[in-house]
C-alpha positions as CSV (number, residue, x, y, z in Angstrom):
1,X,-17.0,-8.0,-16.0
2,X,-18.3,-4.4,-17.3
3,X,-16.2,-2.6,-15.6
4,X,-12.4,-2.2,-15.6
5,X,-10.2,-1.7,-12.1
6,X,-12.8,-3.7,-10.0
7,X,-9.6,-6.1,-8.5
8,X,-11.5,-8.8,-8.2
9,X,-9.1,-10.8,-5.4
10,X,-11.2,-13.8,-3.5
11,X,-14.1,-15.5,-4.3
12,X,-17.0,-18.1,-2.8
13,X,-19.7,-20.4,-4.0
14,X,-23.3,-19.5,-2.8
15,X,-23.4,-22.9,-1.1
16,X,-20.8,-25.7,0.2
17,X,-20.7,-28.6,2.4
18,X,-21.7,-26.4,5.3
19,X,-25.5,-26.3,3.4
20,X,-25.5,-30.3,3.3
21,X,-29.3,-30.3,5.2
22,X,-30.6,-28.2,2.3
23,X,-31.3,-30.3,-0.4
24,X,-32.0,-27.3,-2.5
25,X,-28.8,-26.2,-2.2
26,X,-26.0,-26.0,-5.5
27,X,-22.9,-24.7,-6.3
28,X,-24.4,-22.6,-8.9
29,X,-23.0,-19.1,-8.1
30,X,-20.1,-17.6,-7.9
31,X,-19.5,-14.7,-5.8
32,X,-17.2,-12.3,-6.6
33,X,-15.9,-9.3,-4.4
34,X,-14.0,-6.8,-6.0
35,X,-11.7,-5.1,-3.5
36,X,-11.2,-2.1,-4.8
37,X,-14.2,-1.0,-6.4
38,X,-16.7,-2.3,-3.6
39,X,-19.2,-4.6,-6.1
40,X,-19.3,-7.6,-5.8
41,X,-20.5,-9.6,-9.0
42,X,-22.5,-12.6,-8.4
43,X,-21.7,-15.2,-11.7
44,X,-23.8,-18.3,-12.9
45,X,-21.8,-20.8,-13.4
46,X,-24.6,-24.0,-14.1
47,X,-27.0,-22.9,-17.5
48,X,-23.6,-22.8,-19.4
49,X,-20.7,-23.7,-17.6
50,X,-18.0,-23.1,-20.6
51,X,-19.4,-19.6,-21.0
52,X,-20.4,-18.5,-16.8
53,X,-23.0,-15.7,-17.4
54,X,-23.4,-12.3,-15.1
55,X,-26.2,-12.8,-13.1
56,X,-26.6,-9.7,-10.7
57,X,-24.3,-6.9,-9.6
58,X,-24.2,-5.9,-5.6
59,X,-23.5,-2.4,-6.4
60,X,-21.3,-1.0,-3.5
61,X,-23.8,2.4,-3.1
62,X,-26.3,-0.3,-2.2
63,X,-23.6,-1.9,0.6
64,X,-22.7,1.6,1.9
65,X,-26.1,2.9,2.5
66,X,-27.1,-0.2,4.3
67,X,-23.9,-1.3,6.0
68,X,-21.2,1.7,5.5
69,X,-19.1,-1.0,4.3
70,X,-16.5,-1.4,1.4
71,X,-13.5,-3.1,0.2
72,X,-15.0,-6.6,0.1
73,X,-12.9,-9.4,0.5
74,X,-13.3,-13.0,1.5
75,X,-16.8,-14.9,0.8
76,X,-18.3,-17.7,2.4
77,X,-21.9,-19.4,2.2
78,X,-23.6,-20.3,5.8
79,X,-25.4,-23.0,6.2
80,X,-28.8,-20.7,6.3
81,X,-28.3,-19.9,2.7
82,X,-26.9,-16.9,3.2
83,X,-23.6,-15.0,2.0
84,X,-21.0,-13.5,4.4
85,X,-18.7,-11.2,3.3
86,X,-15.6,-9.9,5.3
87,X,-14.8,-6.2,4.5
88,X,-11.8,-4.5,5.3
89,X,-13.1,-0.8,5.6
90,X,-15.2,2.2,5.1
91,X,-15.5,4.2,2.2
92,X,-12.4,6.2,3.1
93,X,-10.2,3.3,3.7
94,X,-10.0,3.5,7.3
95,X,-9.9,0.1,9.0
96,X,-11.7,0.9,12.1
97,X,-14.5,0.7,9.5
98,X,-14.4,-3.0,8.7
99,X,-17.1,-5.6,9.5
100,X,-19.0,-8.4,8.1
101,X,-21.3,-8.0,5.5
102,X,-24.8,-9.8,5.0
103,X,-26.3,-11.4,1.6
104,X,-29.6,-13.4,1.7
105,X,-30.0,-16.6,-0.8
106,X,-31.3,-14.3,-3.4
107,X,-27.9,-11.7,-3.0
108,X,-29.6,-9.0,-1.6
109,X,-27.3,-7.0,1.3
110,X,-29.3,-8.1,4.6
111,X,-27.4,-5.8,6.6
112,X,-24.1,-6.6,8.8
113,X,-22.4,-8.9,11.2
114,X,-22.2,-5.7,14.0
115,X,-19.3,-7.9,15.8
116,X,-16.7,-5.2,14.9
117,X,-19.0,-2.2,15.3
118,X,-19.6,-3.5,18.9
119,X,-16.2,-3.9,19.4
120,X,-15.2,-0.5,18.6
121,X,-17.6,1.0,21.0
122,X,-16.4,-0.7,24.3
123,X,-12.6,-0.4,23.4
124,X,-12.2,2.4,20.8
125,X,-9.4,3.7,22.8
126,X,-7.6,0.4,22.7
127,X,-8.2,0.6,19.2
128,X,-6.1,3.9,18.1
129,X,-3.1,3.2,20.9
130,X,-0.7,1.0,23.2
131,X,-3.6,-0.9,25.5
132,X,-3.2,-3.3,27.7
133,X,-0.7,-6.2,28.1
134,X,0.1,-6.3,24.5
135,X,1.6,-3.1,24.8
136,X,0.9,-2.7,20.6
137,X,-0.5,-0.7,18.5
138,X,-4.3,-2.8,18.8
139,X,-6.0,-1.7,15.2
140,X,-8.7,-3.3,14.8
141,X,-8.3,-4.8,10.8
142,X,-9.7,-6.9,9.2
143,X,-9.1,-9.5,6.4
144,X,-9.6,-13.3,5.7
145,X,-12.0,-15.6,8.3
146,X,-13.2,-19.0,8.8
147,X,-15.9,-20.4,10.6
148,X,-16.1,-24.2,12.7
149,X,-19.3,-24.8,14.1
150,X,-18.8,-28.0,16.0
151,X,-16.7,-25.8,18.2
152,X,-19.1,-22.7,18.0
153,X,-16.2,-20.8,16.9
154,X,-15.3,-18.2,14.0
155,X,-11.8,-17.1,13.6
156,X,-10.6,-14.1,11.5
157,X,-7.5,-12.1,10.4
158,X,-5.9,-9.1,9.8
159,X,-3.9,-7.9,6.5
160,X,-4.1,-3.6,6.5
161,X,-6.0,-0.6,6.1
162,X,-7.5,-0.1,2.7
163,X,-5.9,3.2,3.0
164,X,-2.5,1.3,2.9
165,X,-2.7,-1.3,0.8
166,X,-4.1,0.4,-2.2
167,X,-1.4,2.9,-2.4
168,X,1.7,0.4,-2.8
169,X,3.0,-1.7,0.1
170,X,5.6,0.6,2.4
171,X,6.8,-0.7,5.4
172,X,6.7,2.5,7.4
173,X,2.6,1.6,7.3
174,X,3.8,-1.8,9.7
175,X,5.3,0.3,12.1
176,X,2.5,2.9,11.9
177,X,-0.2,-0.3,12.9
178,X,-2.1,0.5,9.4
179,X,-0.8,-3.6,8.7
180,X,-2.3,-6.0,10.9
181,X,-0.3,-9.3,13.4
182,X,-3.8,-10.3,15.4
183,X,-6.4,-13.3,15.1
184,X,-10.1,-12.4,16.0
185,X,-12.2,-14.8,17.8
186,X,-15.7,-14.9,17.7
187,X,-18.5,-16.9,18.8
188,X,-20.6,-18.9,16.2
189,X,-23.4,-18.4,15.9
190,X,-23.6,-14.9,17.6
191,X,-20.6,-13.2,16.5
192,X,-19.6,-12.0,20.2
193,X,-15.5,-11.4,19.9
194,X,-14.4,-13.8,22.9
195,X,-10.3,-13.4,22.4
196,X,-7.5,-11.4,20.6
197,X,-4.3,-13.5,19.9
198,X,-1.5,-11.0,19.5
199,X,0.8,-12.9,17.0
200,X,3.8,-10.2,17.5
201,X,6.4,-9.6,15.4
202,X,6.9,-13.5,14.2
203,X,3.5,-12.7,12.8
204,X,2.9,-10.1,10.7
205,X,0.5,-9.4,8.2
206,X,-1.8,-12.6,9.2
207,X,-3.7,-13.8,5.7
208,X,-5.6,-16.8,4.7
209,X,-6.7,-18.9,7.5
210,X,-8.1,-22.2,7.6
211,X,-9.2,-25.2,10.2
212,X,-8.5,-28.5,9.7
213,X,-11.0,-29.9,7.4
214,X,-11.9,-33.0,9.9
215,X,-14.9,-30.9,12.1
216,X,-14.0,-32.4,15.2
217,X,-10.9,-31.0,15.4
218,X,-10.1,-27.9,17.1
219,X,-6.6,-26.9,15.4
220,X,-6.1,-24.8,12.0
221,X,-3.0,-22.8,10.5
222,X,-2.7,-19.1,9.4
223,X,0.0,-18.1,6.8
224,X,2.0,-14.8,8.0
225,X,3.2,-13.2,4.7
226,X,5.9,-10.7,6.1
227,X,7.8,-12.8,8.3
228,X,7.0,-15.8,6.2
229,X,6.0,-18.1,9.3
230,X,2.8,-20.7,9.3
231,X,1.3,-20.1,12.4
232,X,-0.9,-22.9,14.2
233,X,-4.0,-21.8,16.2
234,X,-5.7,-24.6,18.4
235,X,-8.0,-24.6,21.8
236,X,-6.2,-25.1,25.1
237,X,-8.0,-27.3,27.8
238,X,-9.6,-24.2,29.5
239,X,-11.2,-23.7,26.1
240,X,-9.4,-20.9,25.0
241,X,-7.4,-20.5,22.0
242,X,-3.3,-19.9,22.0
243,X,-1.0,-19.9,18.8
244,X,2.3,-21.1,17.9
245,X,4.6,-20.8,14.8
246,X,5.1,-24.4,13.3
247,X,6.4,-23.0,9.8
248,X,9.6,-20.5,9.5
249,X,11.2,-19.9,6.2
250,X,13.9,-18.6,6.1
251,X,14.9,-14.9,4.7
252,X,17.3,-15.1,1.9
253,X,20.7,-12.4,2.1
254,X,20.2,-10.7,-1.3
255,X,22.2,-8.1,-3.8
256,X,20.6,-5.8,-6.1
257,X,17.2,-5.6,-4.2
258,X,15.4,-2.9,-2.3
259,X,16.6,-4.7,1.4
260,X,19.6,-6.8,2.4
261,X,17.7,-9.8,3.2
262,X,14.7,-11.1,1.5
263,X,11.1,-12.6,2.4
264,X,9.5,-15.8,1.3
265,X,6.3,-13.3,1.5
266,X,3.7,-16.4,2.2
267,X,0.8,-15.5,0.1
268,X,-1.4,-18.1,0.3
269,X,-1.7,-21.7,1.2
270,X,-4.0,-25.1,1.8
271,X,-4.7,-28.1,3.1
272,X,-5.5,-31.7,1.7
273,X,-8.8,-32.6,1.9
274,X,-7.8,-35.6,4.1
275,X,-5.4,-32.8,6.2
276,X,-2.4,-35.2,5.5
277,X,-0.3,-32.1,3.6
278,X,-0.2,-28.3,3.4
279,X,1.1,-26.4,0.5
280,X,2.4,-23.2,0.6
281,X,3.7,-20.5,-1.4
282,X,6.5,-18.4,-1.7
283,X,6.2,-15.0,-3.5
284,X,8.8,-14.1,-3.3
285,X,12.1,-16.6,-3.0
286,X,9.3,-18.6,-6.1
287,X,9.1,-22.1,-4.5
288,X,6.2,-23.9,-3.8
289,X,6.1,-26.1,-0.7
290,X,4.6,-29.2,0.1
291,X,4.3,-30.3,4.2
292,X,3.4,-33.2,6.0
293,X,0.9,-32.4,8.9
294,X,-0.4,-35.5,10.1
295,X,1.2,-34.3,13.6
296,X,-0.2,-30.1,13.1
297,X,2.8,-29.1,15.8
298,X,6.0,-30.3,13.5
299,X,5.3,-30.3,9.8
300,X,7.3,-31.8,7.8
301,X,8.7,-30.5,4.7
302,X,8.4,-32.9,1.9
303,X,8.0,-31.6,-1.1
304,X,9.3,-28.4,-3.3
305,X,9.4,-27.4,-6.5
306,X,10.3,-23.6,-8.3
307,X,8.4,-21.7,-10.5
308,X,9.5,-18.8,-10.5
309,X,10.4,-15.6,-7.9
310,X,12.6,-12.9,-7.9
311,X,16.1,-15.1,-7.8
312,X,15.7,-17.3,-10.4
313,X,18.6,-17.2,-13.8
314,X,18.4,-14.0,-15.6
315,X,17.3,-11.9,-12.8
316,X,19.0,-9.0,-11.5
317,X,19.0,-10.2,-8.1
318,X,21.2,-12.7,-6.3
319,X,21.4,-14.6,-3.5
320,X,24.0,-15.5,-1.4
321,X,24.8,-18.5,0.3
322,X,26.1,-19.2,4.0
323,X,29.5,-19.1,2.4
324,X,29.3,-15.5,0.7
325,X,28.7,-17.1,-2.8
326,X,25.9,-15.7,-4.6
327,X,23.4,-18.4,-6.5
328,X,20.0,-18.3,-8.8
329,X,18.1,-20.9,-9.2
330,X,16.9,-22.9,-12.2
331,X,13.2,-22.7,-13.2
332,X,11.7,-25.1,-15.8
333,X,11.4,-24.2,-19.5
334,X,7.7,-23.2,-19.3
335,X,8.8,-20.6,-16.8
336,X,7.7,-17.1,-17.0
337,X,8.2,-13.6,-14.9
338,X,7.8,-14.2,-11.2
339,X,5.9,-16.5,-9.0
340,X,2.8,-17.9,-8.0
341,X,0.1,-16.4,-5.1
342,X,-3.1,-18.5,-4.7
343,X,-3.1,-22.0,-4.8
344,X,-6.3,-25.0,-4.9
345,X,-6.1,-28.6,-4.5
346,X,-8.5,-30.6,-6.5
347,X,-9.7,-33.8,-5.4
348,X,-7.1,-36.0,-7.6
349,X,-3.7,-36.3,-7.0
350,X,-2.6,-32.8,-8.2
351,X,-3.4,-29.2,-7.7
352,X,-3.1,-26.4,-10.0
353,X,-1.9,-23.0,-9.0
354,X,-2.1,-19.5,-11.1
355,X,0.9,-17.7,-11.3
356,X,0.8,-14.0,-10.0
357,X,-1.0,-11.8,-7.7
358,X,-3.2,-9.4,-8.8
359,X,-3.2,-7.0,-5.6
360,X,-2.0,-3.7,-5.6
361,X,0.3,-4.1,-2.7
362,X,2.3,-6.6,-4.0
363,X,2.6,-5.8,-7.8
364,X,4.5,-3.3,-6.6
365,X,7.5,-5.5,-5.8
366,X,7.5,-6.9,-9.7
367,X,5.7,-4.0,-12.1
368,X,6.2,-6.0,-15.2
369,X,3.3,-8.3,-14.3
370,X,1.1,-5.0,-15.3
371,X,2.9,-5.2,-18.9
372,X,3.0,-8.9,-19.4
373,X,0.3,-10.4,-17.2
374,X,0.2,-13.7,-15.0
375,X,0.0,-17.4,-15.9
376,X,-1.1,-20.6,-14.8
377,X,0.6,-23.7,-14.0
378,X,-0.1,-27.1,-12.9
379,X,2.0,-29.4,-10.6
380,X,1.2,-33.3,-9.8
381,X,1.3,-33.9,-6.3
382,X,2.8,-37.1,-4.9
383,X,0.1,-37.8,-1.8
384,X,1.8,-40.9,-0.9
385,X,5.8,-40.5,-0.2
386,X,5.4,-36.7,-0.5
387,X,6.7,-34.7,-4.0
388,X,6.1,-32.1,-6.1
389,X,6.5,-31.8,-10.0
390,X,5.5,-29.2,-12.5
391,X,3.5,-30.7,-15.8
392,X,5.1,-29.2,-18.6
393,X,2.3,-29.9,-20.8
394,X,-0.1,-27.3,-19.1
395,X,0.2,-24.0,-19.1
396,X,-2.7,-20.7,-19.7
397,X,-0.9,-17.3,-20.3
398,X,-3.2,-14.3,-18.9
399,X,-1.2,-11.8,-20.8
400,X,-2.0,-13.0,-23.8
401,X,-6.1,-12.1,-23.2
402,X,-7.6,-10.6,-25.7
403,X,-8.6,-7.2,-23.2
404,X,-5.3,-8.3,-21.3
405,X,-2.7,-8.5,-20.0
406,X,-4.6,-10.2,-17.0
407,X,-3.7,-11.0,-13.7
408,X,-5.3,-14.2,-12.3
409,X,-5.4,-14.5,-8.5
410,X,-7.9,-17.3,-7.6
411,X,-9.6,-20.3,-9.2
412,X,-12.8,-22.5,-8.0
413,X,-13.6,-26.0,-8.8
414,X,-17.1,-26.4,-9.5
415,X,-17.7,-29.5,-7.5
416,X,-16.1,-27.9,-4.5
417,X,-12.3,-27.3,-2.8
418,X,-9.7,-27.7,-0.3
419,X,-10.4,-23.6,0.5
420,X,-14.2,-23.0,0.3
421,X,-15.7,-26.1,2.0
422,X,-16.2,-26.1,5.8
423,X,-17.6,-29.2,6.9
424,X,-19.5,-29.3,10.0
């Protein structure tokens, strides 16, 4: 990119499976929000694929003029052609500010999803204090999202306020409600916010989200990265939507870290294409995860493997067992500094994940990924009996860029994935 400290986090193709009645359509573009510098770079990926070429810049003057919009995050293509963006702020960082932001096909801003802006007008109150049943601090923030139109229904989460995150993560901003624990539900088409699902304290810091891919069903999972739980959403036969925690892993007792006990910090995760397995990753502990969820209410662990994390030989920190002993744990030879973040499952029978996290917030748990950069890995999945093993024959180092060390955060496939599809 031309610039430098753009954190580019997320990205989106300009069309998916959701744009199957435009024949027109292609997975040419990549869009690319940066979610600290408010651009968002739109790349063309088909005249040469091995060497992607920039084809436009959204500048963010252009978004905040239009929109008063910034801190881009998550992209996804509509079936109209159109871009939507989810933005977690205004231009000071303030969360009350968020909202969806517009594209049309040719990546112009269009203007804004006004779901959130509407919201804020009837219940601004509820917004800033204790309201209501919940009886929680009810900031309105913003983060991933993910739209099913067979049930006319868009669903979104809630990380922090801009103004949090991009100073370092501290976890007085949880109890000061600048972190987020709620699912948004809309209507889709129409954008109307129908329900607020307080996930409470076994959900904190909500992330990615994702339905099932199969259209007809009504059920999806949300990762919780503080307290490390997979949280199942589904519709309840009066047509509402409720929530349950499917997934808890366990915090680890630890010596020579900043807390007594330790988070698996759930950073990201997926589904198969087939919705047979979700994978999941660990920041923190290092492990990657592998569940079977042919029945969504008990998954079933099946596979694991570690790449990494804060407890693995050589580190400073230890863990300690049930009996008082203290353990590391082995990571293979290719292993390097800490632990994976994003993950994306191709079509075949394997996925491949890059190693590291780019965001502020959580680079401040392991500062040597700003001195030595992130990697990438791949590990072969076992889709019939379940298992998870890392190929020691691939391996991309990012700090050894030319204009590095890099941190790589999220990959695309070209013909489509397991996290920017949505089939209707």
């Amino acid at each position: 990119m031309p610039y430098v400290g753009d954190e580019l986090h997320h990205s989106g193709w300009n069309a998916c499976s959701s744009c199957y009645g435009d024949q027109s359509a292609s997975r040419r573009y990549l869009v690319l929000p940066s979610i600290i510098s408010g651009r968002i770079y739109i790349i063309d990926t088909k005249q040469t694929p091995k060497a992607p070429t920039l084809h436009k810049v959204v500048e963010p003057a252009d978004i905040m003029q239009k929109t008063g919009l910034a801190y881009p995050h998550t992209a996804h293509c509509l079936a109209s052609g159109e871009i939507m963006v989810s933005c977690l702020g205004d231009k000071d960082g303030k969360a009350e500010g968020n909202g969806f932001l517009l594209l049309d096909s040719e990546f112009n801003v269009k203007g804004r999803e006004d779901v959130v802006e509407t919201w804020l007008a009837k219940h601004r109150d509820c917004a800033l204090m204790p309201c209501g049943k919940n009886q929680g601090i009810v900031h309105f923030i913003g983060y991933d999202f993910w739209y099913q139109p067979r049930h006319k229904t868009m669903i979104s989460t809630s990380w922090g306020a801009p103004a949090a995150f991009t100073t370092g993560f501290n976890l007085q901003h949880v109890s000061d409600g600048l972190y987020g624990r709620h699912l948004h539900v809309y209507s889709w088409p129409g954008g109307e916010l129908k329900q607020t699902l307080d996930l409470g304290n076994t959900g904190l810091l909500p992330l990615e989200i994702r339905f099932l891919h199969d259209p007809s069903k009504d059920t999806g999972f949300v990762g919780c990265a503080l307290t490390s739980n997979m949280v199942r959403f589904f519709k309840t036969p009066d047509r509402s939507w409720s929530h349950e925690v499917v997934i808890s892993v366990k915090p680890l007792k630890v010596q020579n870290w900043i807390l007594p006990e330790m988070p698996g910090l759930i950073t990201d995760f997926l589904m198969s294409l087939d919705d047979r397995h979700l994978y999941l990753v660990n920041w923190l502990h290092g492990d990657v995860r592998q569940y079977n969820i042919e029945d969504p209410k008990n998954p079933v662990l099946t596979g694991q493997v570690w790449v990494g994390g804060l407890i693995q030989k050589g580190s400073s920190v230890l863990a300690e067992a049930d009996d008082g002993t203290t353990y590391q744990v082995d990571i293979p030879e290719i292993k390097r500094r800490a632990t994976d973040d994003p993950v994306e499952l191709r079509r075949e029978a394997g996925f491949t994940l890059p190693t590291h996290s780019s965001v502020r917030g959580t680079v401040s748990f392991i500062p040597v990924l700003l001195v030595k950069g992130s990697h990438m890995l791949q590990i072969d999945v076992d889709t019939e009996k379940g298992g998870l093993a890392i190929n020691h024959n691939f391996f991309v180092d990012f700090g050894s860029e030319p204009d590095g060390p890099s941190l790589a955060h999220e990959m695309r496939y070209p013909g489509g994935d397991c996290t920017s599809d949505i089939w209707i």
